[in-house]
Each structure stands twice: as C-alpha cells, then as structure tokens.
N, C-alpha and C positions, 0 to 999 in steps of 0.2 A: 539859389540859396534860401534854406526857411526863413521866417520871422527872425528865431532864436537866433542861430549863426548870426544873422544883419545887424542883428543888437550887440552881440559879442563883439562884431568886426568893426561897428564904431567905438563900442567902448575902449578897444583897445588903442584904435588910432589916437584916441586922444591921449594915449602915455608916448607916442611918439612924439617927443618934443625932444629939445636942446638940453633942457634939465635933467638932472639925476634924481631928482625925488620927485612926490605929490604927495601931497597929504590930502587925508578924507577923515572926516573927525577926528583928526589930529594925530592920525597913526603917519608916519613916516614911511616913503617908498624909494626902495636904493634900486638903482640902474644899475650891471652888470652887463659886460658887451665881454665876449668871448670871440673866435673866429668865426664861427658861422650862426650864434645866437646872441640875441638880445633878452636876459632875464631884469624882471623888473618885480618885486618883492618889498612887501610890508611883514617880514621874516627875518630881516636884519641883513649885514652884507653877509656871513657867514654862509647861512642859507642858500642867497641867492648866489652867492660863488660856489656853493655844492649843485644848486640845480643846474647850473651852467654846464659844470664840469661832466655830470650825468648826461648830460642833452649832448655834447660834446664824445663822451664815449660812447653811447648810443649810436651817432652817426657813425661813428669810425669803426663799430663792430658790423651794423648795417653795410656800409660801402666795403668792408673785405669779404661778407658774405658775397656780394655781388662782383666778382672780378671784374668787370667789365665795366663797374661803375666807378671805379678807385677816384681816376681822376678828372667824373665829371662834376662839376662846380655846382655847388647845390643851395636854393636858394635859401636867403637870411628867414629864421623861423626869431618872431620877436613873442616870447613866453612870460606869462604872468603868474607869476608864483606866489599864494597866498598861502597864510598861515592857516590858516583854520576853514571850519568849513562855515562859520559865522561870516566870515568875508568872500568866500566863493558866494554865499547869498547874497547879500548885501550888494554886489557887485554885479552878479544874472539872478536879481530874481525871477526871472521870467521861468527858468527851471525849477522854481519854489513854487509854481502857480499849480493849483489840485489836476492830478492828471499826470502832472510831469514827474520825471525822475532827477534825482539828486546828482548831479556825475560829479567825482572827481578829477574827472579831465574833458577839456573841450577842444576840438581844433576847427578850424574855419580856414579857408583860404577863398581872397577872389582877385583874379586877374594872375596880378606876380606878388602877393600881397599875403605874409601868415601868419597865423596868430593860433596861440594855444594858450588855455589857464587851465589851471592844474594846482589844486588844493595836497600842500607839503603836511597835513598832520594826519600819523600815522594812523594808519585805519589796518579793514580787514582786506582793502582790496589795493591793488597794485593800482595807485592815483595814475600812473604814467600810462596804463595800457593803451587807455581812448586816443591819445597823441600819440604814443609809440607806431598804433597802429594804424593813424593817418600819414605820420611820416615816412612808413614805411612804403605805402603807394605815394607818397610825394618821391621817394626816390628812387624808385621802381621805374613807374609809369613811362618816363621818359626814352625806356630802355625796351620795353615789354607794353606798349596801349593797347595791343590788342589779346592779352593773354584772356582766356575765360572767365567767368565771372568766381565761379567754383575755384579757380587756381590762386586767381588774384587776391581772394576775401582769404581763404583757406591759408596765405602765405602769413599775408599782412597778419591774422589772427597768430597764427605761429611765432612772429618776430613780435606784435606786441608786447606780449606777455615776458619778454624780456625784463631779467633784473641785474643789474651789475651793483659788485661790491669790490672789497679793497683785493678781494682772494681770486675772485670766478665771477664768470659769465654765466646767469641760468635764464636758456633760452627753451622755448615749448611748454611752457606750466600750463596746468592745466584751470584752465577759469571756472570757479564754484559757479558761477551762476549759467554759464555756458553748459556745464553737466549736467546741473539739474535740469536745466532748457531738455537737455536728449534724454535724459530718465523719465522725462514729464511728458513731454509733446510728441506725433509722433512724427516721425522721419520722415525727410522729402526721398519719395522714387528715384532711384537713381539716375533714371529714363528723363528725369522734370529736372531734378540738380544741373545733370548736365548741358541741361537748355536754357536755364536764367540768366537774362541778361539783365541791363542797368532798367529795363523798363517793368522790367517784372513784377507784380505784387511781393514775390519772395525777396527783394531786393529792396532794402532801406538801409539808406548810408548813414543816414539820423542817429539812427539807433545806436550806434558806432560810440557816441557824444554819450556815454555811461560812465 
C-alpha cells in the first residue's frame, strides 16, 4: 500500500466509531449504514442517503452483470462522502502536495478492511469512477484472480464509468482524459499488452486513485 492509501486508511478508520457524527471546524458529519455500505458525510443526511442509495445500485447492477456472482456476499465498503472539493483537501492533503493530482475519488483496501472518499460536487468528471472502478475488481477478483491483466483493468475501466439515474443505466462512457491519453501517447504493441502483468512498469494501480 503507498504512503497516500496508509493515510487515507487511517483517516478513515477514525470515523469508525459508535457515533453518528464528527465535527471538524464545526461542520457536522451524518453516518448513514445501508446493507452493504457505510456512508458518512458532511453533505447533510439527504446526501449521504443518495450516496448510499447510488453505492447500493451500483452493486446490484455489478453483481447481475456477473451471474455467478449474485449471491456472493460481498464485503462492507465504509465511503466518505464530502461535499466539496475544499473538504476532499483539507481531509488528504497529501493529494494537494506539487506533483500530485486532485482525485475525486479514492479507494484503499487492506486485509478485509474498505474504504473509499469521494468528493459529491458536481464537476466535469464522473467523482465515482476511481471507486466504481476498484469495486469492481473487489468483486470480480474473487470469482476470476487469475484473468489477464489487459482483461481485468480493461473491464473494471468499462464498469467504472458507470452512471445510474432515476431513468437508466449508462454503462462504457467513454473517459475525456483516458481519450486524450490514446490521441496523445502512443500505443502499447499488442505483442507487450498482452504480456503485462501486476509487475510490469505498464502497470500502476495508483493511478486508478484520479
């Protein structure tokens, strides 16, 4: 686990408490416990009961994508849902330090232990992807650990970018900055794609934390 994750995974452990709230300069933070997430938000309860509810369809659109996965038990994801991205600072700056990038979404996991923060004001980029698209090998993995590395990133990317509303499902969007990356950069050999594993230079899960 890098630096960054370590710091995220204690900060969060510390909103695992008995209480429904913390305050941090005075701003107020509601707990919200769904069946298989814990949101916890200085966004008001409204909020933190839509991000629930979102984190919640998400899994359920994931696990019918996966038939085989319906009815395995999947583990508690406790998610920090902030209002702005003044409090996504204030909370990791260490993503604020020169060098680093800004992400509206984080996910960490260690042992049996998960944690995601994820910045609710609306931008130009889809806040959920970066968790969308660790949760997605969180409940994958257990089913497929040995699929390629091309297959596994290549999916998780596809179910990321998932958006659900009151209407529809839009799942495979395609990521502005992931396009510009392939109009800009050039392309891995087919020959070398095929070959990258977890140890690879081509291979940074970090990066994922955008």
């Amino acid at each position: 686990m890098s630096p960054l994750s370590k710091s995220l995974a204690a900060l969060l452990t510390i909103f695992i408490l008995p209480t429904v709230s913390y305050c941090a300069k005075h701003e107020t933070w509601i707990e919200v416990r769904s069946p298989n997430f814990i949101v916890i938000s200085n966004g008001g309860e409204k909020q933190a009961r839509k991000a629930a509810l979102q984190f919640e369809e998400v899994r359920a659109f994931f696990k019918q994508s996966l038939q085989i996965a319906k009815t395995y038990p999947t583990p508690l994801l406790t998610v920090l849902a902030v209002s702005n991205e003044d409090s996504m600072r204030e909370l990791l700056p260490e993503y604020w330090a020169k060098g680093h990038a800004h992400p509206a979404g984080v996910f960490v996991g260690r042992i049996d232990q998960y944690y995601a923060a994820v910045d609710l004001e609306p931008q130009a980029v889809n806040p959920y992807e970066a968790v969308y698209h660790e949760y997605y090998h969180l409940l994958t993995t257990p089913y497929f650990p040995d699929l390629p590395v091309w297959l596994s990133e290549g999916l998780a990317e596809y179910f990321g970018s998932t958006e659900i509303d009151d209407k529809q499902v839009l799942v495979g969007l395609m990521n502005p900055a992931l396009l510009m990356i392939l109009k800009t950069q050039p392309w891995i050999p087919l020959d070398v794609l095929f070959r990258v594993d977890r140890t690879s230079p081509y291979y940074n899960e970090q990066n994922k934390n955008l």
